[in-house]
C-alpha positions as a Python dict, from the first residue, in 0.01 Angstrom:
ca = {
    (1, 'X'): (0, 0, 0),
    (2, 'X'): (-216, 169, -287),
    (3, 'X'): (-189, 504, -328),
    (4, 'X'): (-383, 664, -22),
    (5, 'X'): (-536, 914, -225),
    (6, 'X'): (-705, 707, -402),
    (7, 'X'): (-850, 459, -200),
    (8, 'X'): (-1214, 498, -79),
    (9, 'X'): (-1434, 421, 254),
    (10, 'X'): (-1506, 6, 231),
    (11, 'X'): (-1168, -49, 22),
    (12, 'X'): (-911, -295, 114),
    (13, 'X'): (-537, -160, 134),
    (14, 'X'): (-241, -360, 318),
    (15, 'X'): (43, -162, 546),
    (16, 'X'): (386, -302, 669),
    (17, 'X'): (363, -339, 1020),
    (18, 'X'): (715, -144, 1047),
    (19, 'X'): (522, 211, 937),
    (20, 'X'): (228, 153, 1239),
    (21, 'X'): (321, 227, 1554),
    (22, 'X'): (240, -51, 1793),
    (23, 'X'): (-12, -222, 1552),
    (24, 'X'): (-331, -382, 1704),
    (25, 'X'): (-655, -537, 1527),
    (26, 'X'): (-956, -313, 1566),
    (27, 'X'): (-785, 8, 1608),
    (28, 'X'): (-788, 239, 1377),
    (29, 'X'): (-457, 461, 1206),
    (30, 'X'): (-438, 737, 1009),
    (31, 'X'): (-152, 900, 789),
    (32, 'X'): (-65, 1213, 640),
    (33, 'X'): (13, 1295, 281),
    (34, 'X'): (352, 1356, 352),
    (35, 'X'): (462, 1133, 557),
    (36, 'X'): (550, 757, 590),
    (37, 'X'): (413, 635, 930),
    (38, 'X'): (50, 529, 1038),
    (39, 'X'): (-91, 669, 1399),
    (40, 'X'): (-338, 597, 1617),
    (41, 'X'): (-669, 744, 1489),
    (42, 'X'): (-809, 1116, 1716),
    (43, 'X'): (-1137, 1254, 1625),
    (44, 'X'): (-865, 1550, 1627),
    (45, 'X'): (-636, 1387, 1335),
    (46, 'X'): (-914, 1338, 1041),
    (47, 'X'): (-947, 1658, 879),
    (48, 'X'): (-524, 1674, 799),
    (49, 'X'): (-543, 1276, 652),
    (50, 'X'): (-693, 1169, 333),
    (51, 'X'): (-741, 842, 503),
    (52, 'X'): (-813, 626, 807),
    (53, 'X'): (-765, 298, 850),
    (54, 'X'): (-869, -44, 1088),
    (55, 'X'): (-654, -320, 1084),
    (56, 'X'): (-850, -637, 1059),
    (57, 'X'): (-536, -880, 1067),
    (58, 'X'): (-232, -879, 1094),
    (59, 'X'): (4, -1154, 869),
    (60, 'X'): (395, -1149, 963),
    (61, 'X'): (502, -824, 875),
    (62, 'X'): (195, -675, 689),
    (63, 'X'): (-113, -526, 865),
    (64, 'X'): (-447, -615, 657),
    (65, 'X'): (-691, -333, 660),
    (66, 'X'): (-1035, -144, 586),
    (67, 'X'): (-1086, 254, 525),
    (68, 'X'): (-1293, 355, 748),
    (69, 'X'): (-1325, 718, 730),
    (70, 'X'): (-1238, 1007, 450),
    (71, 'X'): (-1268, 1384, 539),
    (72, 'X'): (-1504, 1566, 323),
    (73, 'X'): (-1314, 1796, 94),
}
């Protein structure tokens, strides 16, 4: 995983499945700063995560994935 901060709307970043909880292609996950695991993506959860996410495959034990969405800051 690159360093979430960083990463930008269109960029590719990878995630091991064990830090998404119940991982499915499509959805999309988003994380806070300080912590560890990925969650289902709320309209509600945005504004505290510098990142969401869609998996777009999954490959053994590593979810591939798109940002989808950064809050304006």
């Amino acid at each position: 995983m690159q360093d979430i901060r960083r990463l930008e709307v269109g960029m590719t970043t990878k995630i091991d499945t064990d830090q998404v909880k119940e991982p499915e292609v499509g959805r999309e996950y988003v994380r806070g700063l300080d912590s560890n695991s990925w969650l289902l993506f709320t309209k509600d959860m945005a504004d505290d995560s510098p990142a969401v996410v869609r998996i777009d495959s999954i490959d053994g034990d590593v979810c591939h994935c798109t940002v989808t969405r950064k809050p304006n800051r």
